[in-house]
KOLTOR-275204 format. One line per field, with one value per residue (C-alpha): x, y, z. Coordinates in Angstrom, 1 decimal, decimal comma. Layout:
! residues N
u X:...
v Y:...
w Z:...
//
This chain:
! residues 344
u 0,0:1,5:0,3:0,9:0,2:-0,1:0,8:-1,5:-1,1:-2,8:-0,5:1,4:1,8:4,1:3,8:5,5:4,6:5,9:5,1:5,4:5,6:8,9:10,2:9,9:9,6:8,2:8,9:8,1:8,6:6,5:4,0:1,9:-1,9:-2,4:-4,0:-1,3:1,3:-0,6:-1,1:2,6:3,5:0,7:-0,1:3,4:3,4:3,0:-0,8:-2,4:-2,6:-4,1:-3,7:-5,1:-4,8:-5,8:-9,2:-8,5:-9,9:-8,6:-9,1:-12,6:-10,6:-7,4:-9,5:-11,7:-7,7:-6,2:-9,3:-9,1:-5,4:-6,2:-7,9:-8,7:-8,4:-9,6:-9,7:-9,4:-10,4:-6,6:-8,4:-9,6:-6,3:-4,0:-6,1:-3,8:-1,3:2,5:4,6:7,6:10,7:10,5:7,0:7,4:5,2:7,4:6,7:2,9:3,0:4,5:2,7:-0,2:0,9:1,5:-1,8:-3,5:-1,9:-2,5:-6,1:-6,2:-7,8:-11,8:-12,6:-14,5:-17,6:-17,0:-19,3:-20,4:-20,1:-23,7:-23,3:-20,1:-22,0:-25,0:-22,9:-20,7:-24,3:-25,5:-22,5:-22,0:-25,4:-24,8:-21,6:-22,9:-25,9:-23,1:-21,2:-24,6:-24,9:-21,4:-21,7:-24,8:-22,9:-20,4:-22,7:-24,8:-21,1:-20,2:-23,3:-23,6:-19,9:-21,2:-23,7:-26,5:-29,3:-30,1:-33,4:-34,6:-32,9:-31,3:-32,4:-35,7:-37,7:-37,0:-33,4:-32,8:-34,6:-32,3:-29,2:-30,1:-30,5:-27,5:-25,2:-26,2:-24,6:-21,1:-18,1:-16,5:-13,9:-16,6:-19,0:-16,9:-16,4:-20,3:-20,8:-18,3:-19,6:-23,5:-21,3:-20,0:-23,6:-25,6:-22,8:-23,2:-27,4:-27,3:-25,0:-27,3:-30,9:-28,7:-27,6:-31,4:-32,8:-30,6:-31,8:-35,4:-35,1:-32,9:-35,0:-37,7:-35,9:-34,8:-37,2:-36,0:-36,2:-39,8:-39,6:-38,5:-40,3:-43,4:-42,4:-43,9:-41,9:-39,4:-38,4:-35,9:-33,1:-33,3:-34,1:-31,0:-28,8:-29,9:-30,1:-26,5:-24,9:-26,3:-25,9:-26,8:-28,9:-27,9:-24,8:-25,9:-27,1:-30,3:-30,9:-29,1:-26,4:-27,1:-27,9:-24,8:-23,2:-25,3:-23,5:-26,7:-25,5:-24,3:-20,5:-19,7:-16,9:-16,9:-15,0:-15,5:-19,4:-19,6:-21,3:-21,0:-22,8:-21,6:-21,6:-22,9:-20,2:-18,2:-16,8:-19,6:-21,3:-21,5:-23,8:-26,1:-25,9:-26,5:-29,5:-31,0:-30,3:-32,0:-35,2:-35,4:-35,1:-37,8:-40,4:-41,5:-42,5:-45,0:-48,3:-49,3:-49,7:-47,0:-45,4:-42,5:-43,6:-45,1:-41,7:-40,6:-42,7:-42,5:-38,7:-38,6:-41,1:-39,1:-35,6:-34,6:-34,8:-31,4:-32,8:-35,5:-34,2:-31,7:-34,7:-36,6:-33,5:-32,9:-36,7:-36,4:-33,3:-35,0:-38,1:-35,6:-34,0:-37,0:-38,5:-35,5:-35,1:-38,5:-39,1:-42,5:-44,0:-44,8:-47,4:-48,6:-50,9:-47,7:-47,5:-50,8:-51,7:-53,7:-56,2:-56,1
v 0,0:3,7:6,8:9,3:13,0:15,6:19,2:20,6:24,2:25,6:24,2:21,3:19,7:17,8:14,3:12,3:9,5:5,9:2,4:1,9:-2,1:-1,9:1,3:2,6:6,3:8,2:11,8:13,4:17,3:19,9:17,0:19,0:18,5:17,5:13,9:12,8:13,7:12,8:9,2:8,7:9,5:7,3:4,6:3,7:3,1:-0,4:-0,7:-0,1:3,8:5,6:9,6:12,9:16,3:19,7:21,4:24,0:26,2:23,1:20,4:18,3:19,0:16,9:14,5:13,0:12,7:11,2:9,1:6,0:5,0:5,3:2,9:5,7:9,6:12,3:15,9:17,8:21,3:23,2:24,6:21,3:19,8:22,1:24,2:26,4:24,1:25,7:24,9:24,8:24,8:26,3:25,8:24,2:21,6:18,6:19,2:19,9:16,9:13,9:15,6:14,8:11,6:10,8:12,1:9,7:6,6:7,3:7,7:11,4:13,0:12,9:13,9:16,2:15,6:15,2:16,6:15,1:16,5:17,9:19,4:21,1:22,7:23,8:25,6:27,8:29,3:29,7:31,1:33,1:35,1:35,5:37,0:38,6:40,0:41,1:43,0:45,3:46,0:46,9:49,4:51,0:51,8:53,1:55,4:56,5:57,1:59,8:61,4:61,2:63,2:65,6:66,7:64,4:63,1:59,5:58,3:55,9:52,9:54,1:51,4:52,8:55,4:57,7:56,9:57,2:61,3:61,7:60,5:62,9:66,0:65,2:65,2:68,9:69,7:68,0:69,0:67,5:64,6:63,3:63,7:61,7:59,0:58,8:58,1:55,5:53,9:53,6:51,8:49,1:49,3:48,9:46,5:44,2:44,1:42,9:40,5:39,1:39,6:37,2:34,9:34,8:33,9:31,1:29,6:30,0:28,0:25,2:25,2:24,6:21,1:20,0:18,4:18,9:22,1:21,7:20,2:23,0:25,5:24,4:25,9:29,4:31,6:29,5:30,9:29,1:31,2:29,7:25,9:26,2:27,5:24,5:21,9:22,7:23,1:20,2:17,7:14,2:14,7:11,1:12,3:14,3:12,2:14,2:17,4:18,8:18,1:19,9:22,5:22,5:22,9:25,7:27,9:28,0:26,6:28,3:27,3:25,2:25,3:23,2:23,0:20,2:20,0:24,2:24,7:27,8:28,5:31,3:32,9:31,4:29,2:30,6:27,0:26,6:26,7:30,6:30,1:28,3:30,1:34,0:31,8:30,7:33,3:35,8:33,6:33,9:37,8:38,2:35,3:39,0:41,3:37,8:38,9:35,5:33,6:30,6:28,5:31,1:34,0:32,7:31,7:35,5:37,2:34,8:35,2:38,8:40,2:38,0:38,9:40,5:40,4:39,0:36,4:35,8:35,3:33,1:31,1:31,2:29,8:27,0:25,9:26,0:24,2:21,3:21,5:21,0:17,9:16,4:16,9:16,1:12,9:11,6:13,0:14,9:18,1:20,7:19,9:22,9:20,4:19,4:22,9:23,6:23,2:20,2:21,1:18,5
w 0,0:-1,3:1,0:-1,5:-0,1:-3,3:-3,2:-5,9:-7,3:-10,8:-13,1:-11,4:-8,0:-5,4:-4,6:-1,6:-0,1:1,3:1,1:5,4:4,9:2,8:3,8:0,2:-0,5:-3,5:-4,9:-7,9:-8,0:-10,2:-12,5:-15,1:-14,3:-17,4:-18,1:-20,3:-17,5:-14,5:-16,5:-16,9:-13,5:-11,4:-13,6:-13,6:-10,2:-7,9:-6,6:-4,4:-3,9:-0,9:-1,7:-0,4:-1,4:0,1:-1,9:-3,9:-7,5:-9,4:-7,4:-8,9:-12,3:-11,0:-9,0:-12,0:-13,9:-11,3:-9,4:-11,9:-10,5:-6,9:-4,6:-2,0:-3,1:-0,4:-0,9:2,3:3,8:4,4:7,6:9,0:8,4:9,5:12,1:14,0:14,3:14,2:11,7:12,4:10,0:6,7:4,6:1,5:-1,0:-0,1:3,6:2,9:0,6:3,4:5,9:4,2:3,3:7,6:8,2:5,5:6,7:10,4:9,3:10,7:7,4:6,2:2,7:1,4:-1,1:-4,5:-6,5:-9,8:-12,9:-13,3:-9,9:-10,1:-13,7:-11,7:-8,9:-11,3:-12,2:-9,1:-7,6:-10,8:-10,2:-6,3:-7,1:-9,4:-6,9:-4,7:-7,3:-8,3:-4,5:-4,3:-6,9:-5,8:-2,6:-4,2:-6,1:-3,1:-1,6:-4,2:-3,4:-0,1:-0,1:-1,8:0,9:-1,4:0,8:-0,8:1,2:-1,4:-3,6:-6,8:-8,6:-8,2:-10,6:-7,9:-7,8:-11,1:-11,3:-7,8:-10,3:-12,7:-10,7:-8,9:-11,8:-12,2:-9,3:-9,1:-10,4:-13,4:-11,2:-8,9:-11,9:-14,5:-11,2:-10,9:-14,5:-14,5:-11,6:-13,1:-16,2:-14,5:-12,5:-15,9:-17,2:-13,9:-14,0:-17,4:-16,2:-13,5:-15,3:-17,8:-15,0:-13,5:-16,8:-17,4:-13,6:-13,7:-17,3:-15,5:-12,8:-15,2:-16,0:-12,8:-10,5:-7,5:-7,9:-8,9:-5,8:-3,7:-5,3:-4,2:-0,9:0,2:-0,6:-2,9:-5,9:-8,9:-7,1:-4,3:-5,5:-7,7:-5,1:-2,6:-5,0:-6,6:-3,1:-1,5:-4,1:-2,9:0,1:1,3:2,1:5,9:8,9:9,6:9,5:12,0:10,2:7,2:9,1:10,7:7,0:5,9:8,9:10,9:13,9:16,8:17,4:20,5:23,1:25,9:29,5:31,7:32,9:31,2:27,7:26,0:22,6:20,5:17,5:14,4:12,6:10,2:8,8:6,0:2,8:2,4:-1,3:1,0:3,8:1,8:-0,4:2,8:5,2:2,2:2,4:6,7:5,8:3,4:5,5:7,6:4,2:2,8:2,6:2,6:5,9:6,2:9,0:8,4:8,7:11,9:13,0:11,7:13,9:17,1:17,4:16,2:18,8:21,5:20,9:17,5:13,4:12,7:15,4:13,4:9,9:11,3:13,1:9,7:7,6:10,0:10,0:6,2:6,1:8,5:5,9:2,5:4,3:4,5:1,3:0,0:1,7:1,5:-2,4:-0,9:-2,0:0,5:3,1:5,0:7,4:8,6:10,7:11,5:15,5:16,6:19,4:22,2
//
């Protein structure tokens, strides 16, 4: 049995590893992630192979070259490998690489899930069009910053009809640098909304062809956004425990620390899905504007008179969550009876 630990960067990577039976090592230095390369270099070599490497921009695209010549591959989260650890001695990819390598054959290391093919494809859209989202809110604050320099009172969205007269009248009064600065600004703003009206319109139409998203969306307040998102970020629902677990990896948990008989929970975890997390948390927010009555905006309301609204979206997402994993699971539409109060 090789360990093999690989040291992956964008063009090439770093492999050590040891056979601990024989005492046999292995070292290749800078291997092209190519197929053709990668072939050359692990085919060659005596079965069977155990190897891990640390997740990265690349990584699915090296794991489906290199899977077919391994007996076990794991990709790994840096942060969950390495924590805080200190490192002594200089850091380099040969280190990184055998240190892997220990780690694997000691059976300290848990992979990561592989997504398949289709999967990977559906989460560069969504997480095209929340970037996307992002930018065009980034911009707008920009604007509303020129303006707001300028002694410019902005008291209503600019990507309103209102905003766009306040735009208007406010280029009459500033002078030609700030002026030229706004203009480029509502550019790159008009640039980046045709960007995401393009990257909206391609989900709702894959939405359209997916079914669980048709699923999903037959939730209150469940849009194609937000059925994409889940459905792309989740994957195979088979692969969490229960709920709580996916829960846990949408980063609406609170974090844990423990001493002794003393339990402490904190702050919501910040080791997560963020794509999920912004999709779901975005739902919790907007469960208090429904007009419509549903089980969440009950929940909304409950929590937000109680304690607070950030409270209460955060209540709202995890409810939702608990509701996805079960639809998802059990391959049911949504049943409001499920919520409704039985009298005794």
């Amino acid at each position: 049995m090789l360990y093999l630990g690989l040291d992956v960067h964008s063009k090439w990577m770093t492999v050590r590893g040891f056979d601990p039976e024989t005492g046999e090592s292995i070292s290749f230095d800078k291997v092209a992630n190519d197929a053709e390369s990668l072939q050359a270099v692990f085919a060659a070599l005596p079965g069977p192979l155990r190897g891990a490497m640390e997740s990265g921009t690349n990584s699915w695209a090296v794991y489906r070259h290199l899977e077919e010549y391994f007996d076990e591959l794991l990709v790994v989260d840096p942060a969950t490998v390495w924590g805080k650890q200190v490192r002594r001695g200089a850091k380099t990819d040969q280190r990184d690489a055998m240190s892997l390598a220990l780690k694997l054959s000691k059976g300290e290391l848990v992979g990561l899930y592989v997504p398949d093919r289709n999967t990977q494809d559906m989460r560069a859209l969504a997480r095209a069009k929340i970037n996307a989202s992002r930018q065009v809110t980034r911009l707008v604050s920009e604007t509303g910053s020129v303006l707001r320099s300028w002694g410019i009172i902005v008291e209503c969205s600019l990507l309103s009809k209102k905003g766009e007269e306040l735009l208007e009248n406010a280029k009459k009064e500033l002078p030609d640098l700030s002026l030229k600065v706004l203009n480029l600004w509502l550019g790159m703003l008009k640039e980046a909304q045709s960007v995401e009206k393009e990257l909206d319109a391609a989900i709702k139409l894959e939405a359209k062809k997916n079914e669980q998203c048709k699923l999903l969306m037959s939730i209150p307040g469940v849009g194609a956004f937000t059925a994409f998102v889940v459905c792309a970020e989740i994957g195979d629902i088979s692969r969490f425990e229960s709920a709580a677990h996916l829960v846990s990896y949408c980063g609406l948990s609170p974090s844990v620390s423990q001493s002794a008989d003393k339990l402490h929970y904190g702050k919501l975890s910040k080791f997560c899905n963020r794509f999920l997390k912004y999709a779901l948390v975005l739902r919790g927010q907007d469960a208090g504007r429904r007009k419509d009555d549903s089980p969440f905006k009950r929940t909304y309301w409950r929590v937000a008179i109680k304690n607070h609204l950030n409270d209460a979206k955060i209540a709202v997402a995890r409810q939702l969550t608990r509701v996805i994993y079960a639809m998802l699971k059990n391959q049911q539409c949504w049943d409001s009876s499920r919520f409704e109060h039985k009298s005794a």
